[in-house]
TILO-819163 format. One record per residue: residue in one letter; x, y, z of N, C-alpha, C, O in turn. Coordinates in steps of 0.1 Angstrom, whole numbers, plus 2048, in hexadecimal, padded with zeros to 3 digits. Example, Ala and Ser with C-alpha at 12.3 -4.5 7.8 and 13.67 -1.06 7.14 Angstrom:
<pts>
a8847C784E87B7D384E8847DF84E88E7DF855;s8807EA8478897F584788180084F88680B850;
</pts>
This chain:
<pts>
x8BC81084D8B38158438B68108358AE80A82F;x8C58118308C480C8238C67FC8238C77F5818;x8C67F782D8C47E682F8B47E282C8AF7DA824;x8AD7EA83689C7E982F8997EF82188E7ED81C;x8A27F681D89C7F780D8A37EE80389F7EC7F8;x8AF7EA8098B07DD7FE8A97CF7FE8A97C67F6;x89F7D180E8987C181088E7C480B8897BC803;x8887D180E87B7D680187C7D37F48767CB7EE;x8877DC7EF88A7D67E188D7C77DE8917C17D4;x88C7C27E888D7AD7E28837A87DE88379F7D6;x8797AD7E48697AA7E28667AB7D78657A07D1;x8647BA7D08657BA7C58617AF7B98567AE7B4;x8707A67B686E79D7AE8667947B186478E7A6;x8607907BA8577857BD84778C7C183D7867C3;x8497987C183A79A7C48357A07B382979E7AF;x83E7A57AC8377AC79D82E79C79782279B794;x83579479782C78579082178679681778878F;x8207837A58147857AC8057907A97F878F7AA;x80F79B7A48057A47A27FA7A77997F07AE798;x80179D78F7FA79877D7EA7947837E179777B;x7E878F78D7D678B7937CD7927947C178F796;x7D57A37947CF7AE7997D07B778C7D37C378F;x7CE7B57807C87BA7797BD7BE7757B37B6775;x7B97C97707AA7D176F7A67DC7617A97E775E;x79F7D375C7A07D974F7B17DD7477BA7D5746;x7B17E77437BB7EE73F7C17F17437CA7F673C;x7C37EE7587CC7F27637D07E77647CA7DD765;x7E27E97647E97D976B7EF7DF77B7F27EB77E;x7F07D47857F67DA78E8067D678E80B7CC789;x80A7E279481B7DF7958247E27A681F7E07B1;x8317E67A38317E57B08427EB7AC8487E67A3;x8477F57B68547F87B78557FF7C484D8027CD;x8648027C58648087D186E8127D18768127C9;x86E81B7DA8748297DB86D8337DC86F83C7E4;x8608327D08598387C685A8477D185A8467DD;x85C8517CD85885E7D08458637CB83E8617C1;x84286A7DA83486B7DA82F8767DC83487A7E6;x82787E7D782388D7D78188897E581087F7E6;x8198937EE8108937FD80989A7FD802899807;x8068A67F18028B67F07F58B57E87F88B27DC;x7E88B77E97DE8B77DC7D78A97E17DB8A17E9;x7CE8A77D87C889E7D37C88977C67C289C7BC;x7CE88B7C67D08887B87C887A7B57C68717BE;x7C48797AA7BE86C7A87C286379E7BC85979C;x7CC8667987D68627907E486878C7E8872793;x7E98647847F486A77E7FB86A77380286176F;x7F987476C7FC87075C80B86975781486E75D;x80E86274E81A86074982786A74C82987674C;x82C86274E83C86975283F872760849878763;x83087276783087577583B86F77F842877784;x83C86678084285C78785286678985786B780;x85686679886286779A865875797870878793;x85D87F79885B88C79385C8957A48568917AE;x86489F7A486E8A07AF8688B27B18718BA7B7;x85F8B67AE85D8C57AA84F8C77BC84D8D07C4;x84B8BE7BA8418BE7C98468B87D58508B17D6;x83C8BE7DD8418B77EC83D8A67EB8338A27E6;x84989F7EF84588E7EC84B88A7FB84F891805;x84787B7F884F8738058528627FC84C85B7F5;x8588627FF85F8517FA85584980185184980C;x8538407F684A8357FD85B8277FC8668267F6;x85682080485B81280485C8097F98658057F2;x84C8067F88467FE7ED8388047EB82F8067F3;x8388047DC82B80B7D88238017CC8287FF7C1;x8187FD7CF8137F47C58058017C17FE8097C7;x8097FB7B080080B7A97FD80579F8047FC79A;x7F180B7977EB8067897F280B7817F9814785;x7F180A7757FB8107687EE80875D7E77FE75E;x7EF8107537EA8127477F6812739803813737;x7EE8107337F980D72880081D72480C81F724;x7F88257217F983071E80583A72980C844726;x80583173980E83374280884074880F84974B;x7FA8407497F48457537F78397617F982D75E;x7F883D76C7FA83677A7F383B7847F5847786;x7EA83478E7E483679C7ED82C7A47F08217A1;x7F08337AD7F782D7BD7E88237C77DD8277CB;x7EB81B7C77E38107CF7E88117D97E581C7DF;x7EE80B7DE7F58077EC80580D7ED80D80E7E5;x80680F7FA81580D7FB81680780980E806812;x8258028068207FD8158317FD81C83A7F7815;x83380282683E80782F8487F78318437ED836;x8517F882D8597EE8368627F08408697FA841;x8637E384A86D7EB8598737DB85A8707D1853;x87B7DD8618867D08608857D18718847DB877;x8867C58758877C188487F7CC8918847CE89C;x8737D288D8697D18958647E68918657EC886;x8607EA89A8587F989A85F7FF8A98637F88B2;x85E80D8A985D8138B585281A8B484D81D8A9;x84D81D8C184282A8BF8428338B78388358B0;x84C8398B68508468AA84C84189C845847894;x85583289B85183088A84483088884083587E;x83A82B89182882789182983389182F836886;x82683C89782484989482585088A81B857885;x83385088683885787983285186C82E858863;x83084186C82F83C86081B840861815845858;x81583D86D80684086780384D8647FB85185B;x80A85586D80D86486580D864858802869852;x81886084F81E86184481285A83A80F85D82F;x80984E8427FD84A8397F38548387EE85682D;x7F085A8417E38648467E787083A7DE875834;x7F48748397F987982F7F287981F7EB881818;x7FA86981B7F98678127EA86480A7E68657FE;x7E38608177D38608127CD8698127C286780C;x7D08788187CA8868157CB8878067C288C7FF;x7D78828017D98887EF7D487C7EC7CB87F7E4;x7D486C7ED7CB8627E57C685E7EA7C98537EE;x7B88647EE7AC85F7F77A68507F879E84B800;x7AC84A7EE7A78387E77B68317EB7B88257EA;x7BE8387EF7D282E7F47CF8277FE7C882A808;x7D581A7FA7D28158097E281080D7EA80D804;x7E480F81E7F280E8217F680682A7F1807835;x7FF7FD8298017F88348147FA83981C802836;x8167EE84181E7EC8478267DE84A8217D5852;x8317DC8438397CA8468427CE8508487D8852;x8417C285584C7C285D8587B785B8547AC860;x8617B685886A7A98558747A98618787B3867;x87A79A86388079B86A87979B87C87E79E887;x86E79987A86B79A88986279288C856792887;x86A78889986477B8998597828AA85D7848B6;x84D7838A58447848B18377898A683578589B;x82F7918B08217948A68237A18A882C7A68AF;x8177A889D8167B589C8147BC8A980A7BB8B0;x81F7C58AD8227CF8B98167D78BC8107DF8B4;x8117D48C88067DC8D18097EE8C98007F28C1;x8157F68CB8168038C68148038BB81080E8B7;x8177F88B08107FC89F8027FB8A27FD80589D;x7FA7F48A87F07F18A67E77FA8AF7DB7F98AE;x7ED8048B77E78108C07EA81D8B57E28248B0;x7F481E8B47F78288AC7FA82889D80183289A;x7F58218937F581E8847E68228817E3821875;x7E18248867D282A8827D082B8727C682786C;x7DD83186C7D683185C7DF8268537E2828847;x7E481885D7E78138547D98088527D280385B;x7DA8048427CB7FC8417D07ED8437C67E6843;x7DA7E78447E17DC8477F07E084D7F77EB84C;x7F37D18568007D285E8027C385F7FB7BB865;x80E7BF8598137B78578267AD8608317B3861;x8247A48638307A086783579286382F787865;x84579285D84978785E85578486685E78D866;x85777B86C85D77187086B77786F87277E877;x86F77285E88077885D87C77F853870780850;x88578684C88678D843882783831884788826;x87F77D83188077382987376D82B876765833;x86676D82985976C82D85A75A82B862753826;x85075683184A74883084374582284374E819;x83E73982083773981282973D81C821744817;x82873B82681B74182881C74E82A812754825;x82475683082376182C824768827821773829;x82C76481B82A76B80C81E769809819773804;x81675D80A80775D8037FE76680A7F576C804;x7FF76881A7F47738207F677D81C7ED78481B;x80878381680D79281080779480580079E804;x80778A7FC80178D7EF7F478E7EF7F17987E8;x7E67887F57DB7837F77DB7937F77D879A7ED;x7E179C8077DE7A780E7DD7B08037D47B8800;x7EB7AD7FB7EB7B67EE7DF7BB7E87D97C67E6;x7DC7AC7E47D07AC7D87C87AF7DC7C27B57D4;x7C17AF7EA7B87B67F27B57C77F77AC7CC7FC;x7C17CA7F27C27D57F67C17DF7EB7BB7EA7EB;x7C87D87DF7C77DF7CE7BB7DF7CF7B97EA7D4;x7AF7D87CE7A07D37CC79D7DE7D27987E77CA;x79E7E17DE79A7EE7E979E7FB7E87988047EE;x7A87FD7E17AE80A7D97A480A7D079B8127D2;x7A28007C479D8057B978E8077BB7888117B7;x7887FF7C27778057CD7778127CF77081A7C9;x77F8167DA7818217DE78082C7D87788357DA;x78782B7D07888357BF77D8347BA77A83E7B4;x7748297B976D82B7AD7608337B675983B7B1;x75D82E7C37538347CC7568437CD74D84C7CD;x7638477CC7638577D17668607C176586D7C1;x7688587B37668607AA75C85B79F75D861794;x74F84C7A07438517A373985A7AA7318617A4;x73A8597B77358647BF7308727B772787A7BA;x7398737AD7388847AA72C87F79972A889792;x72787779572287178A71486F78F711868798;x70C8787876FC8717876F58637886F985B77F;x6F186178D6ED8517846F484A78E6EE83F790;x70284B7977098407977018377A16F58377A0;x70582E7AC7048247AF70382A7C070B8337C2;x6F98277CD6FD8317D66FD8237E26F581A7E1;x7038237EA7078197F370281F80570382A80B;x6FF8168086F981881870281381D70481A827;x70B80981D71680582472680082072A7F6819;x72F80B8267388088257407FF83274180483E;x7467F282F74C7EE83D75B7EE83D7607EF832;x75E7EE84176E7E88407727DA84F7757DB85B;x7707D18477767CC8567857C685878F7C7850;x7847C18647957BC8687967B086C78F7AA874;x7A27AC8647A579E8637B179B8677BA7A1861;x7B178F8757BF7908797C27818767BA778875;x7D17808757D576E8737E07708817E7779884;x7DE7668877E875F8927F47608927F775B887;x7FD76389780D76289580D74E89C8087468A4;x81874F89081A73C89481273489981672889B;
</pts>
């Protein structure tokens, strides 16, 4: 366990540069990990000095990429689980759990799952049992490829874009006038291992 959160926290430094693309208006995205997460309510932001606030029911995220404002208002985008040399049943379980969770309180989060260290493709039981993860990811070693740092990052930025949609459809929704859509899709996109 604390071996995968020091390879989480490696990322870190190479993914925050990355994330400068995914700017939006007044929102920049960022990215840390540990972050402690409220599971309780519905929240659609979080005011300044929220962060790391220990008084609600929470769960540790891995890695959490989230908008921030200057003022240090913050929305959670993504998080996304890391596992080091493969899943069991239990973890798929526990971890799409722990998503299904976290999307009751941020109905617009979206979540995935890396895998480092694991030289095959994404395991039949994540992919039976992850139901709420919105991406599942695997590398090779612990130490990603340049190509799969570029599909990590890509997924990133694809995913921020899909949080902040998400949000704006479910807190338009409640606005006169707004904008009304007949289709929503989501589709699925897979890449080849090797």
């Amino acid at each position: 366990m604390a071996r995968e959160k020091q390879w989480v926290q490696s990322l870190l430094g190479r993914l925050q540069p990355a994330l400068l693309a995914c700017r939006a208006g007044d929102w920049r995205a960022e990215a840390c990990a540990g972050e402690r997460f409220t599971y309780a309510h519905e929240i659609y932001f979080y005011p300044k000095g929220s962060r790391g606030d220990t008084t609600s029911r929470q769960y540790e995220t891995d890695l959490l990429i989230y908008d921030i404002r200057e003022n240090g208002d913050w929305i959670p985008r993504l998080v996304i689980e890391g596992k080091l040399g493969g899943v069991s049943t239990h973890d798929a379980l526990t971890y799409s759990s722990k998503a299904a969770t976290h999307k009751h309180v941020h109905p617009y989060l979206r979540y995935g799952i890396l895998i480092g260290a694991f030289d095959d493709a994404i395991p039949g039981r994540l992919i039976r049992h992850g139901a709420f993860f919105d991406f599942m990811m695997v590398w090779q070693t612990e130490e990603p490829s340049n190509k799969e740092w570029s599909e990590f990052v890509d997924v990133i930025a694809d995913e921020v874009v899909a949080s902040r949609t998400l949000q704006a459809l479910l807190t338009e929704n409640r606005i006169r006038g707004r904008k009304r859509f007949r289709l929503l899709h989501r589709p699925l996109r897979l890449n080849e291992s090797k």
